[in-house]
MARTOR-858653 format. One line per 10 residues: number of its first residue (from 1); their letters; for each residue x, y, z of N, C-alpha, C. Coordinates in Angstrom, 3 decimals, padded with zeros to 6 digits. Each point is the difference from the previous one (the first is absolute). Layout:
<atoms>
NUM> A> X/Y/Z/X/Y/Z/X/Y/Z; ...
</atoms>
This chain:
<atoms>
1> XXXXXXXXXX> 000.840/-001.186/000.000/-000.840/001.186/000.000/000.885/001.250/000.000; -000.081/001.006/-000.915/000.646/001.673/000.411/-000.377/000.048/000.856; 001.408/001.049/000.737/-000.511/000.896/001.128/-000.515/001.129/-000.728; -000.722/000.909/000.996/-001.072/000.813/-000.475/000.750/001.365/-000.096; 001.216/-000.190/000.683/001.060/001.225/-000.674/000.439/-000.501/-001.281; -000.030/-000.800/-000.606/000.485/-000.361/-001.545/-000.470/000.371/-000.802; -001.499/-000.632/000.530/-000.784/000.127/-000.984/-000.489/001.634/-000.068; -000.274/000.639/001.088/-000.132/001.719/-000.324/001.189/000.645/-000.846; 001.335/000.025/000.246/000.942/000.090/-000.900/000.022/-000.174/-001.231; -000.293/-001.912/000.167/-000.378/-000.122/-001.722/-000.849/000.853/-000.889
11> XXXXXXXXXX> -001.075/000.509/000.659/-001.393/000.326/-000.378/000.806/001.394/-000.332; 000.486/000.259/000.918/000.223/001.756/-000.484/001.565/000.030/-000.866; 000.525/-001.229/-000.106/001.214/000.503/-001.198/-001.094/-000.830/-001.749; -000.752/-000.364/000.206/-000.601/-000.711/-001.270/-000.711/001.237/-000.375; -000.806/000.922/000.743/-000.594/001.265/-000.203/001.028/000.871/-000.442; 000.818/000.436/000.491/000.950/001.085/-000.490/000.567/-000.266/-001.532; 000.530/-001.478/000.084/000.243/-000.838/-001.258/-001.038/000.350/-001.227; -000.892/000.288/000.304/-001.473/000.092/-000.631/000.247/001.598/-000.564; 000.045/000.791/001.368/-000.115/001.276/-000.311/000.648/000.944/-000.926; 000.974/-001.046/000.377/001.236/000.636/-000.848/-000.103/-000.310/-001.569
21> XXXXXXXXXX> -000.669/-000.955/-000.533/-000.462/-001.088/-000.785/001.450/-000.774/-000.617; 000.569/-000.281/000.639/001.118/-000.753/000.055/-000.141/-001.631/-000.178; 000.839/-000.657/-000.843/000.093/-001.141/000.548/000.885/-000.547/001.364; 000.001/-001.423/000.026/000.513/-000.416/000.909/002.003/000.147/-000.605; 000.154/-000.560/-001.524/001.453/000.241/-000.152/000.505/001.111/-000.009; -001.099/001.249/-000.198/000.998/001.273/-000.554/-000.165/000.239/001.676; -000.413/-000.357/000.967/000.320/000.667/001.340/001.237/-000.634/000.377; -000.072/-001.503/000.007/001.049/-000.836/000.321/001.584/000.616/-000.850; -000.320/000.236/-000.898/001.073/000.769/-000.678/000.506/001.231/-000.012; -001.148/000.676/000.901/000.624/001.548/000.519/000.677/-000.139/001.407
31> XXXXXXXXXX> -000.893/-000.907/000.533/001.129/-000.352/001.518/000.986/-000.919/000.230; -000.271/-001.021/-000.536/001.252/-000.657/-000.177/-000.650/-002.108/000.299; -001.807/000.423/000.208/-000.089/-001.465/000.511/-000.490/-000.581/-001.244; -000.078/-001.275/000.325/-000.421/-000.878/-000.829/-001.839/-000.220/-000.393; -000.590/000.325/-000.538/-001.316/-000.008/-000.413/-000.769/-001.147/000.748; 000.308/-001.278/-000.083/-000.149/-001.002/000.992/-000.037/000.602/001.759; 001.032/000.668/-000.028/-000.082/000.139/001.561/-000.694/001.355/000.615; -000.684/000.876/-001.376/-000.810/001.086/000.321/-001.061/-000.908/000.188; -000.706/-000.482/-000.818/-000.993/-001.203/-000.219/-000.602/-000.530/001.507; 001.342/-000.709/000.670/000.093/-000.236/001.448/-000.571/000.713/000.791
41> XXXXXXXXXX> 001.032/001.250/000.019/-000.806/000.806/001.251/-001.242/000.834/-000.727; -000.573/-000.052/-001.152/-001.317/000.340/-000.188/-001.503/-000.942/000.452; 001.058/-001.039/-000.332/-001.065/-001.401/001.004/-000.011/-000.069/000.932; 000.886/000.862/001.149/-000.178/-000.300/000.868/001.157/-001.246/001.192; 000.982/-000.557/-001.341/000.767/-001.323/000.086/000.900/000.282/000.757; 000.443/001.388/000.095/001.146/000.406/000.930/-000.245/000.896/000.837; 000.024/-001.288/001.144/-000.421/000.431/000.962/001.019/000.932/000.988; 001.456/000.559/-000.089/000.693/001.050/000.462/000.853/000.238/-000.784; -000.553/001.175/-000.973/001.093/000.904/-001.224/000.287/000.586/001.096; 002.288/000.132/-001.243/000.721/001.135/000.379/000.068/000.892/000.495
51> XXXXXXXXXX> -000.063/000.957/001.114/000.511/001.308/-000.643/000.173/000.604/-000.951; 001.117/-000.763/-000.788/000.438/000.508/-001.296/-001.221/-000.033/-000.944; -000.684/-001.094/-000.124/-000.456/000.121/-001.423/-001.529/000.472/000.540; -000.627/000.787/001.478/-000.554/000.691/-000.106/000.227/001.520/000.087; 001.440/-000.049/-000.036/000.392/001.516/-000.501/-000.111/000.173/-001.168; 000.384/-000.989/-000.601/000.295/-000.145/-001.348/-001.518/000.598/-001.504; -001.254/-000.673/000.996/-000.800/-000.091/-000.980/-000.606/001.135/000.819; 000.332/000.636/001.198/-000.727/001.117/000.326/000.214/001.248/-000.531; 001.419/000.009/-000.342/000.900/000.811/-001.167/-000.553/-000.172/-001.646; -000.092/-000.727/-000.042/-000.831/-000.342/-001.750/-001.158/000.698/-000.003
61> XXXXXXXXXX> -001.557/-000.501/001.132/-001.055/000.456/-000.458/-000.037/001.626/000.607; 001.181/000.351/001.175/-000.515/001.132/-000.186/-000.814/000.266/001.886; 000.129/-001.077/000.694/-000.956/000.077/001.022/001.158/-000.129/001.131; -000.460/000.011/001.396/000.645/000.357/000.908/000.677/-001.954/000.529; 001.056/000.331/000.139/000.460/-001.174/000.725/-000.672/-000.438/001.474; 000.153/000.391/000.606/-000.639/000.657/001.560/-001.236/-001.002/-000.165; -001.018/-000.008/-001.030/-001.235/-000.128/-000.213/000.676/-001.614/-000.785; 000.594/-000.390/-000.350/000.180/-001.036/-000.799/000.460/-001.537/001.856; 000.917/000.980/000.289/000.039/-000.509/001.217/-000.564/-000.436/000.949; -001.054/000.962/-000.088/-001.023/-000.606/001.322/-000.646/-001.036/-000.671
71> XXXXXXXXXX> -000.362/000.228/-001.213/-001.152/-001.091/-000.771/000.592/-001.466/000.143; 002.006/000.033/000.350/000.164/-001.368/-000.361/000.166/-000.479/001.422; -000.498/000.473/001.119/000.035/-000.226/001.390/001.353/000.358/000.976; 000.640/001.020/-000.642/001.533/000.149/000.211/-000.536/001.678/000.787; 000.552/-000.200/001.903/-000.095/000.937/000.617/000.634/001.067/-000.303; -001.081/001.495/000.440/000.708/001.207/-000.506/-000.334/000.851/001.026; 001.273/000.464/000.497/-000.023/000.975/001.057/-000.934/001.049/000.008; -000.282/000.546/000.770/-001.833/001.132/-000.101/000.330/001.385/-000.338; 001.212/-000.035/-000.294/000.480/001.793/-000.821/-000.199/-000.700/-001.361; 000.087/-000.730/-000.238/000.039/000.457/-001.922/-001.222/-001.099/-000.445
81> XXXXXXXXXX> -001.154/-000.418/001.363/-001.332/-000.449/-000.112/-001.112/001.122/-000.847; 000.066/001.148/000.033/-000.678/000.695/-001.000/-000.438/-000.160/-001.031; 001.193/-000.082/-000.677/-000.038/-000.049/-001.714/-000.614/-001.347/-000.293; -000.504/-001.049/001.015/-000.537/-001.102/-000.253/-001.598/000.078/000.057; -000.073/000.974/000.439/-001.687/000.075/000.047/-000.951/000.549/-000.823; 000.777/000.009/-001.348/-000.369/001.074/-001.275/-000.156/-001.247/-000.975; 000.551/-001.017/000.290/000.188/-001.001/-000.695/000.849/-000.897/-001.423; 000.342/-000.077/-000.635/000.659/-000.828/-000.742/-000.463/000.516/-001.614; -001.935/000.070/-000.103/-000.526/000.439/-000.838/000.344/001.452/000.040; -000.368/000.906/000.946/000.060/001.269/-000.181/001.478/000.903/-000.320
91> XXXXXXXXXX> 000.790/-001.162/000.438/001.637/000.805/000.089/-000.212/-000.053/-001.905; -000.265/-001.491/-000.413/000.120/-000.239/-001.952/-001.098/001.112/-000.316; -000.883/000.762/000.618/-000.946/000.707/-000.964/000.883/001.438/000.150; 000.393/-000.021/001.270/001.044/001.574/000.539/001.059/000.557/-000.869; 000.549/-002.001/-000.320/001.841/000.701/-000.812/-000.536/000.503/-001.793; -001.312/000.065/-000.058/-000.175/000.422/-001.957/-001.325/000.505/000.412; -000.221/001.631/-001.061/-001.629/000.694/000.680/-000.509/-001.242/-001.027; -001.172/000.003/000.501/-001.444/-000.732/-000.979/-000.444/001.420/-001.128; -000.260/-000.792/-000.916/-001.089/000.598/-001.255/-001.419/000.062/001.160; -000.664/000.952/-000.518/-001.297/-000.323/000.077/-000.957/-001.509/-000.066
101> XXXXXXXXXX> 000.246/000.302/-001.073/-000.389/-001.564/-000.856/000.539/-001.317/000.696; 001.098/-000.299/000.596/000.725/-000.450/000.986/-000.697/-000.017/001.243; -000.830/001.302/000.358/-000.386/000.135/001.664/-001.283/-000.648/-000.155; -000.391/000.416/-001.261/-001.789/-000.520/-000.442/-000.016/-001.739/-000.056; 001.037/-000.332/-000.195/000.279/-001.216/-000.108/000.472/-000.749/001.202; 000.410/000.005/000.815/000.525/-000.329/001.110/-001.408/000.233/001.040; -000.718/001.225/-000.104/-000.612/000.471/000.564/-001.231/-000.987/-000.011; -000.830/-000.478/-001.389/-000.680/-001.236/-000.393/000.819/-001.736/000.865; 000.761/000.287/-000.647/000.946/-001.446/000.830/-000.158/-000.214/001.359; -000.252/001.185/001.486/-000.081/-000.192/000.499/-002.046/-000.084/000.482
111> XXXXXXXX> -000.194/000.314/-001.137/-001.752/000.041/000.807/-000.052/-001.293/-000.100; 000.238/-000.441/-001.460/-000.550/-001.598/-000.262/000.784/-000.969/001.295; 000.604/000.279/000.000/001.276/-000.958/001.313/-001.132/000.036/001.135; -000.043/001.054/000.339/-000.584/000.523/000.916/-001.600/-000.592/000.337; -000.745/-000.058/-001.168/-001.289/-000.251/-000.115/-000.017/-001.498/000.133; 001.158/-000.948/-000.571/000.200/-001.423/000.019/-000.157/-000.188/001.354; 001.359/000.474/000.913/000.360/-000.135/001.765/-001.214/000.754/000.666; -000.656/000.137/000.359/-000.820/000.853/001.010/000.633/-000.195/001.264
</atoms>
């Protein structure tokens, strides 16, 4: 079974992966991992990433390390706990402005989500 820090991790590097509209090789090939082993921790399979290679891909999409950290269950002292409470999504919407068309869109994405979960 994942632990449920994996699998949130996974969930939020397969989203960014998304956002970015990236594949899995051209990321693996901007940081240095193997497509197979992004794959992994998008499933959830690795159950305690690096340091490194969550600096690594926190540097690629653009989002806060800090926030990559907590997601993979790795303690973080309560001064630089802040920047974690903005989240993972919001740091990737922060580092590039949105189009309109972009906000209208995202903006829909979250009703329907929304309307699914009550």
């Amino acid at each position: 079974m994942t632990p449920p820090t994996a699998s949130r991790l996974g969930e939020e590097l397969a989203g960014l992966r998304r956002l970015a509209g990236q594949s899995l090789r051209l990321v693996g090939e901007a940081t240095g991992f193997s497509a197979a082993y992004l794959l992994k921790l998008e499933n959830g399979d690795v159950t305690s990433p690096s340091p490194h290679a969550l600096r690594a891909l926190a540097d690629h999409y653009g989002v806060s390390y800090v926030a990559l950290m907590d997601l993979a269950g790795y303690a973080i002292s309560d001064a630089r706990t802040e920047s974690v409470s903005h989240g993972v999504l919001a740091d990737a919407i922060a580092g590039q402005p949105m189009t309109a068309e972009e906000q209208r869109a995202v903006a829909a994405f979250l009703v329907s989500l929304r309307a699914m979960n009550p």
